[in-house]
N, C-alpha and C positions, 0 to 999 in steps of 0.2 A: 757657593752653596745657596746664597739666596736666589741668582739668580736661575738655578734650578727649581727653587721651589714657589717663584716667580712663575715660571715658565706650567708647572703643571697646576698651576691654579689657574692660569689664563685659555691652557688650554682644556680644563676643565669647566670653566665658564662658559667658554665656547660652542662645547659640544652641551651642555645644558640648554644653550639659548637656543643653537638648532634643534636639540629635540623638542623644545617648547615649540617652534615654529613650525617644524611637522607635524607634530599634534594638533594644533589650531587650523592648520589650512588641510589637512588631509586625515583629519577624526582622531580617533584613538583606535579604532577597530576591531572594538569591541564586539563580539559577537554574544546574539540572545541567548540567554541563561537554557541548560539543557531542561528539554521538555518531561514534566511528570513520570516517572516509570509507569511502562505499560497505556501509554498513550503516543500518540504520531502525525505529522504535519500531512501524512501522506490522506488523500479525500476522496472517498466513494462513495455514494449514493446510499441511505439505510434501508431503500427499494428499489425497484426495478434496476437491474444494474447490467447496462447495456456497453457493448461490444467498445464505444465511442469512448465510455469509462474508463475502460481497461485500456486502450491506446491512449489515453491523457493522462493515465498513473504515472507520477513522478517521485522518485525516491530519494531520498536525500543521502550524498555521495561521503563516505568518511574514505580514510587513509587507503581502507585496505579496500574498497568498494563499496556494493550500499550498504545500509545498516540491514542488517538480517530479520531482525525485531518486524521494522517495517514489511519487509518483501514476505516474511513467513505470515506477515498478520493481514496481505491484500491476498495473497493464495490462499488464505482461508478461508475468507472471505467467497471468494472468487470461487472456488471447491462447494461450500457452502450452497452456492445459488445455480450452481451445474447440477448438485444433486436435488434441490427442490424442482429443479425446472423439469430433470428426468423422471422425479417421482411424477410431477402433473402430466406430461406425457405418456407415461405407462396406465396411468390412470384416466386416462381420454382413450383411449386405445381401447382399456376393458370396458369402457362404456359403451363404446362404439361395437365391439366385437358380438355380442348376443343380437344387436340391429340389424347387423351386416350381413352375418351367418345363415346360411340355409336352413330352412327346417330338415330337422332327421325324422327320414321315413319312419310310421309309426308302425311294428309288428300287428299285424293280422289278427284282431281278436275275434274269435269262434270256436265252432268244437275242436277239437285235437285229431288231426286225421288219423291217428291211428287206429 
């Protein structure tokens, strides 16, 4: 009996002393505490936000795929500045269009041939 209880003390030492020893030479692997609710590591420009942004958006990968939080909140984004861009373009268009346009002939002011 003691030498059984010899036995799982020694190899319980053991495996203590190697988990110390993988701890110290290869970290603890701790990962960084989860970020704020409603905030994300993912980074876009707060203007101009060019074609180069959107190919360098990176989202950060959990179990089941990215986090949705993130990818729903860079297509917001991203929707966001598609729609200002098409409002400034509709409205360079109506400025230009009265410029562009011909004059409409003006009806013939005089008596009334009747």
């Amino acid at each position: 009996m003691l030498t059984l209880l010899l036995y799982v003390l020694i190899v319980g030492l053991v495996a203590a002393v190697l988990f110390l020893l993988a701890g110290a030479v290869f970290g603890r692997s701790e990962e960084l505490g989860p970020l704020p609710e409603g905030t994300t590591a993912t980074v876009l420009p707060v203007d101009g936000i060019s074609g180069a942004d959107v190919r360098s958006l990176r989202f950060q990968q959990v179990v089941r795929g990215y986090k949705a939080g993130e990818v729903d909140w860079a297509l917001a984004r991203l929707a966001a500045r598609i729609d200002e861009l098409q409002g400034q373009l509709t409205q360079a268009k109506a400025a230009q269009a009265p410029a562009t346009t011909p004059p409409q002939p003006q009806p013939p002011v005089g008596p009334d041939p009747r």
